[in-house]
N, C-alpha and C positions, 0 to 999 in steps of 0.2 A: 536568328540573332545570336546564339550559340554558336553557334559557326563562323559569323564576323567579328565574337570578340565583345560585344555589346552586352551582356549578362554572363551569369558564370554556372547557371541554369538550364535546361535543354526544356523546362517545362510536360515532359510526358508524362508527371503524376496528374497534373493538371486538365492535360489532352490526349487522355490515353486512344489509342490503335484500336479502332477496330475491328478484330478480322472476320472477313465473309466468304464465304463458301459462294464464287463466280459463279457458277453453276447451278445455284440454287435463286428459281423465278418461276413468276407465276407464268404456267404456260396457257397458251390461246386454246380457248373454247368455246365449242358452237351448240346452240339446239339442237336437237330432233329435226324440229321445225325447220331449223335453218340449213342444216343439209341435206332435209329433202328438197328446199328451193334450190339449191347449188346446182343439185341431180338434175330437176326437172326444165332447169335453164339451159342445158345441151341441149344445141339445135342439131336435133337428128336429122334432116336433111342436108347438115353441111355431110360433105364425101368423107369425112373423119367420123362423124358424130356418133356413130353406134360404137365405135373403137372406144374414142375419150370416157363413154358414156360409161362403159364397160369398167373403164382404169379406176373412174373416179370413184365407180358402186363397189369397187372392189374392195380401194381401201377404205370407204365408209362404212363397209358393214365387217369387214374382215380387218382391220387394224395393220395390214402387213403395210412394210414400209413402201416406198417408190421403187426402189431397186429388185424389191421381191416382185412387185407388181410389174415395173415395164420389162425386166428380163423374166420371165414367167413362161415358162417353155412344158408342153402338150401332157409331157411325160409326166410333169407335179400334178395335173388334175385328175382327180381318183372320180371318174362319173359315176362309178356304183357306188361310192362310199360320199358320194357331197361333198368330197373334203379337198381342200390344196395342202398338198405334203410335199416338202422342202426343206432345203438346206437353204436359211437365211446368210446374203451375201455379209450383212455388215460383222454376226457375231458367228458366223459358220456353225450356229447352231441348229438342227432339225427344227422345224415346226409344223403343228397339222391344224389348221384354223377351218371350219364348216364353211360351204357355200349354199345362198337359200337360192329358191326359183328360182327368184328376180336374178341372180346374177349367171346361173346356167341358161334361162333361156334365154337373155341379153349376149351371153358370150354364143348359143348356137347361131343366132341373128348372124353375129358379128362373122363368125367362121365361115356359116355359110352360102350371107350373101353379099357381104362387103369385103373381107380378107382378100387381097389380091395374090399370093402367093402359097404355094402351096409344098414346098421345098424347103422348108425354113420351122426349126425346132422352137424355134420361140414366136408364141401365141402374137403378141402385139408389133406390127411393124411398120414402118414409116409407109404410108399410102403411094406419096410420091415414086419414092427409088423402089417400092419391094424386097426391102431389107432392115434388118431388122434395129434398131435404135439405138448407139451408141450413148446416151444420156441416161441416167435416171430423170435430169430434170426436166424434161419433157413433161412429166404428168405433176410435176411443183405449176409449171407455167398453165397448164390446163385448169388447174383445179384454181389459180388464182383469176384466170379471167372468167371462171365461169360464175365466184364469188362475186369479182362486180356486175356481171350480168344478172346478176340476183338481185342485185344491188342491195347485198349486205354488208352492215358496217364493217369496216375492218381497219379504222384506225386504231393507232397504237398497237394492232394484233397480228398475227402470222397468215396469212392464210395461203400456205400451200399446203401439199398434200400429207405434212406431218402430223399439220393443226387436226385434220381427220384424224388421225390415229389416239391425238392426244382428247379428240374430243367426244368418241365410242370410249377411251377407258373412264375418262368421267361421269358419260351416260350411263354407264354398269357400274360404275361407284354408287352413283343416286339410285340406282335399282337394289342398291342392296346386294350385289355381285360381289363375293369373297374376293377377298385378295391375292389370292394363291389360283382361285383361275382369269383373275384379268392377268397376272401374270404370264399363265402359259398360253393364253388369246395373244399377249405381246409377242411369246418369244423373248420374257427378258429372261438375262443369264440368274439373275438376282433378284430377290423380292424388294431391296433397296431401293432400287431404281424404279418399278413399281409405284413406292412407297411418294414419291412425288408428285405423283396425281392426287395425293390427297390434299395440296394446297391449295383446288381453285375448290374444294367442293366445300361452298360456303352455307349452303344449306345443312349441308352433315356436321360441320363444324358449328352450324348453331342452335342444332339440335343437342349437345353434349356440353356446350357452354356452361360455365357457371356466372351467376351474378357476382356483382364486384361487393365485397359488404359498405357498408354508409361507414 
C-alpha cells in the first residue's frame, strides 16, 4: 500500500521481519527399534542383499555419511584395530569410527562370497557391471525402500541414509553420550553443528524444563 501511494506508512513497526536461520529444523529420527526393523527387512537372498545389508549396518551403527560409506575402499579398514579410518569426502577431514562383529562378519560374508570382483580398491560395487558405483545415492535409495519394507512411518520425515546418521547421534544424546565425542563419531569440523541434535531430544529437553509460574 506504500508502494501504490495509498498510505504514507510502510507499517513495519507494526509487522516487524522476522528473521530465521533456513537451516535451522528439526531433523528426522528413528528408534533403536526402528532401525533394527529397517536392517532386518534386507532380503538377503535378493543377489545385492548381503551388500545393501552391509551399507545400511554401516551407516546405522557407524554415523559415516553415504559418500564414506559407498566409496569406502579395503585400505580404510583397519581389521586388527576394528576401526574405518579415513579421509571424509564431504569435509576432507580424517575420521576413525569402531566397527562391532556384526558389521565385520556381515562385510567377510559379503567379500567372500557374494563380491563379484576382485581387482577393484573400493569394497562395495555394482553387482551387475563389477564396477565400482558412481553415486553416493545408491545407498539414500536403499535404505529408503527398506524403511517402507518395514513399513515404518515416514511421513512428513527423511528417510534416507542421513536420517541414520542423524538418528545414532540422538540415540547417544539419550544415552547420556558427551557432546564432544558424538562429535568426533560425526566427524563434524565444529561442536556447532553437533550442537543441533540437540532439538529433537525432547525427552532431555523436558528433563531440564522449568514450570511456567501461575
Amino acid at each position: 500500500m506504500k508502494k501504490l501511494g495509498l498510505v504514507d506508512y510502510d507499517g513495519y513497526e507494526l509487522y516487524p521481519i522476522i528473521f530465521t536461520n533456513k537451516r535451522s529444523k528439526i531433523l528426522s529420527y528413528y528408534s533403536p527399534e526402528e532401525i533394527s526393523k529397517i536392517i532386518n527387512s534386507i532380503d538377503l537372498t535378493n543377489e545385492c542383499g548381503i551388500r545393501d545389508k552391509c551399507m545400511v549396518l554401516i551407516a546405522a551403527e557407524t554415523g559415516l555419511r553415504a559418500s564414506d560409506i559407498v566409496f569406502l575402499k579395503f585400505s580404510e579398514i583397519k581389521w586388527d584395530k576394528n576401526i574405518i579410518q579415513k579421509i571424509q569426502m564431504k569435509t576432507k577431514q580424517p575420521i576413525e569410527v569402531p566397527i562391532s562383529d556384526n558389521i565385520k562378519y556381515l562385510l567377510l560374508d559379503y567379500l567372500k562370497n557374494h563380491r563379484v570382483s576382485d581387482d577393484c580398491e573400493y569394497i562395495f560395487i555394482n553387482t551387475q557391471t563389477s564396477v565400482p558405483f558412481n553415486d553416493a545415492a545408491v545407498l539414500t535409495h536403499t535404505v529408503r525402500k527398506a524403511f517402507i519394507k518395514a513399513n515404518i512411518n515416514i511421513r512428513n520425515k527423511k528417510a534416507g541414509a542421513h536420517s541414520l546418521r542423524h538418528s545414532l547421534a540422538t540415540n547417544l544424546l539419550k544415552n547420556n553420550t558427551p557432546l564432544p565425542v558424538i562429535k568426533g563419531i560425526l566427524g563434524h569440523e565444529s561442536i556447532s553443528t553437533t550442537e543441533k541434535y540437540l532439538s529433537i531430544d525432547i525427552e532431555g529437553l523436558r528433563m531440564v524444563s522449568l514450570e511456567v509460574p501461575l
